[in-house]
N, C-alpha and C positions, 0 to 999 in steps of 0.2 A: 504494500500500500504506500501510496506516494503522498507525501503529507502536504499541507497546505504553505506557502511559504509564511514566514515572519510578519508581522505589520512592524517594521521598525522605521523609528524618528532620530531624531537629532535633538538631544537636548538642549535646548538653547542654555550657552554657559557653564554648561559641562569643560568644554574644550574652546579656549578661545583659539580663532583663525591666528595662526602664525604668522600673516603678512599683518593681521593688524597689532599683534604686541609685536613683532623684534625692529630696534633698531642697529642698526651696524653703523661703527665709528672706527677711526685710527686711534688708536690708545697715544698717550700722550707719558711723560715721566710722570707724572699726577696721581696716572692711574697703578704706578708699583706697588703701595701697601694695599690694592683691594685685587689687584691680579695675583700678587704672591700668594695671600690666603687661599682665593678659587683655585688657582694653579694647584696649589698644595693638595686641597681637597678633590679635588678632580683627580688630580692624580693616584692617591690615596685609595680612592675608591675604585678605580679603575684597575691597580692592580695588588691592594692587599690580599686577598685570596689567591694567588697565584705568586705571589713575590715573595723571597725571601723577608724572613720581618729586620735584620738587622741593615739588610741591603735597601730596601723599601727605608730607612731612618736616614741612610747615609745620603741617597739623592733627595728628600723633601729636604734636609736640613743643608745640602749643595746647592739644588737649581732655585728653591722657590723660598727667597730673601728679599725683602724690597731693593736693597742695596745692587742688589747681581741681577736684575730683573727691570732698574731705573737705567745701568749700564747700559742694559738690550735695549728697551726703549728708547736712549737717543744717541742706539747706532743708525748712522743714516742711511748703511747698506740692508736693513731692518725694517720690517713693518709689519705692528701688531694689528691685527684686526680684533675688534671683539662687539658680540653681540648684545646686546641688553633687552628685557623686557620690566617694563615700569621701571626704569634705574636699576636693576639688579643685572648683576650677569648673567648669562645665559651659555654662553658660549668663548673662545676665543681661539686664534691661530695665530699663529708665530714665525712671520718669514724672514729669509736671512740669502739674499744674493751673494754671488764671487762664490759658494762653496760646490764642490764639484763631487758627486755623486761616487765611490770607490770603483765602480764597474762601467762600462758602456760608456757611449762618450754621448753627453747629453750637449744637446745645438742652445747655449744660452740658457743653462740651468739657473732654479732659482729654488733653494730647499724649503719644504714645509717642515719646520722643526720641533712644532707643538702645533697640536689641532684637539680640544678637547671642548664637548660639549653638556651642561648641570646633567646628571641624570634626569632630573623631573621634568628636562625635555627632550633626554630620546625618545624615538620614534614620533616626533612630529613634525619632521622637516625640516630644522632648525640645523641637522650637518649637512643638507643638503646647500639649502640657503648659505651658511658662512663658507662652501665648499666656491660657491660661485663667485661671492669676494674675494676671495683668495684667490682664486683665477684671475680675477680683473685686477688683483693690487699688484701679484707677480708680472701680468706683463707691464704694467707702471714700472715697475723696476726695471725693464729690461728683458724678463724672461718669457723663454722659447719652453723650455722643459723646466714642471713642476715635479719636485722629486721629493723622496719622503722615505724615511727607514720606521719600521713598525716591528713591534717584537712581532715574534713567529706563536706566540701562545697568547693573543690579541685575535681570536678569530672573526669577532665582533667588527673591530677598527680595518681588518684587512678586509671581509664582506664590501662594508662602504666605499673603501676605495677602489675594489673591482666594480663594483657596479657603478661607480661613478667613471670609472671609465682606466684606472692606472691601472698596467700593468709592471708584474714583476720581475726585475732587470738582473736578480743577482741576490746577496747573503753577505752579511759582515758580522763579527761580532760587535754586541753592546758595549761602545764605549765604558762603562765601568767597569765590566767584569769579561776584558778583552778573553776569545774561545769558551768562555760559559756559556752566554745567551748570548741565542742568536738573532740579527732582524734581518727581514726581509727589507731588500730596497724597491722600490715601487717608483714609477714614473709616467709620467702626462705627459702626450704633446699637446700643448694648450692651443696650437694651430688648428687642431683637428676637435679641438673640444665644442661642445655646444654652446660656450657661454657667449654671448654674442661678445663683440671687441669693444 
C-alpha cells in the first residue's frame, strides 16, 4: 500500500533565510580578540574528538592569540573574510597569497588557510556562501589557483570542498607533527569556477 504523501509547511521563523541574516566583511586588526576566541572555538570543536588532547592545547594556545592573529590581519598579502549574523560570527576564512602549494604547480596560487564555519550554522548554506567570497577576494589578490590543505580524518570539511568543486592534488604532513598526520592538498581553478568575476 502506497501511503498518502506528507502535508508539510514551512514554519515561518523556524529557520531564518541565510541571504537575509549573513553579512560578509574584510576583518580589520579590531577584529583579533573576537576572531581568536571563534577561531579557538571553532577549532576546538571541530577537532577534539579526533585530536590528540595534548596536541589539540599546543595549536589553540599557538595559532588562536589576539597578538599572532592582529599580525595576520595586517598582513597585506592576507585577507580575512568573515561572516556575521546580527553582529555575531558566523563564519570566517583566512587567505594568505605568494605561498605555493608542496605538489603541482599551481598558475597564480593563493592559499585558503583557515575556513571555518559556528556549528549552529552548518548545513544552511553559510560555507557555501563564504566559499564564494573567498573566490572573489583571492582573485582580488591576484589569484588563478585557490589551494587549501585539510587533515585526511576531516571527512566532513573535504565533502564540501569536492562538491564545491576542488580537487585533490597531492599529501603532506601536518605542519606540527611533521609524518604523523597527514592532509590532503586540494585545489580550485577559480577560472573554471562558477562564481561569476
Amino acid at each position: 500500500m502506497i501511503s498518502s504523501p506528507l502535508a508539510c509547511r514551512e514554519r515561518p521563523g523556524l529557520v531564518p533565510g541565510v541571504s537575509d541574516a549573513l553579512v560578509f566583511r574584510v576583518a580589520s586588526a579590531n577584529d583579533a580578540p573576537a576572531l581568536a576566541d571563534f577561531g579557538h572555538r571553532t577549532f576546538r570543536d571541530a577537532y577534539r574528538d579526533v585530536m590528540e588532547p595534548g596536541l589539540l592545547a599546543r595549536v589553540l594556545a599557538e595559532q588562536f592569540v589576539p597578538e599572532r592573529l592582529r599580525a595576520e590581519l595586517e598582513d597585506p598579502a592576507a585577507r580575512w573574510i568573515v561572516a556575521e549574523a546580527d553582529g555575531k560570527l558566523a563564519g570566517y576564512a583566512y587567505l594568505r597569497a605568494g605561498r605555493v602549494p608542496e605538489v603541482g604547480s599551481a598558475i597564480a596560487p593563493v592559499e585558503l588557510a583557515r575556513f571555518y564555519v559556528d556549528r549552529e550554522w552548518h548545513g544552511r548554506g553559510v560555507a557555501r556562501r563564504l566559499m564564494d567570497e573567498v573566490v572573489s577576494h583571492a582573485r582580488g589578490l591576484g589569484g588563478r589557483t585557490l589551494w587549501l590543505a585539510v587533515w585526511q580524518r576531516n571527512p566532513r570539511a573535504i565533502a564540501f570542498y569536492r562538491k564545491y568543486g576542488f580537487a585533490r592534488i597531492g599529501s603532506c604532513s601536518w605542519e606540527h607533527t611533521p609524518g604523523a598526520l597527514e592532509d590532503d592538498l586540494m585545489a580550485l581553478d577559480m577560472a573554471e569556477s562558477g562564481v561569476p568575476a
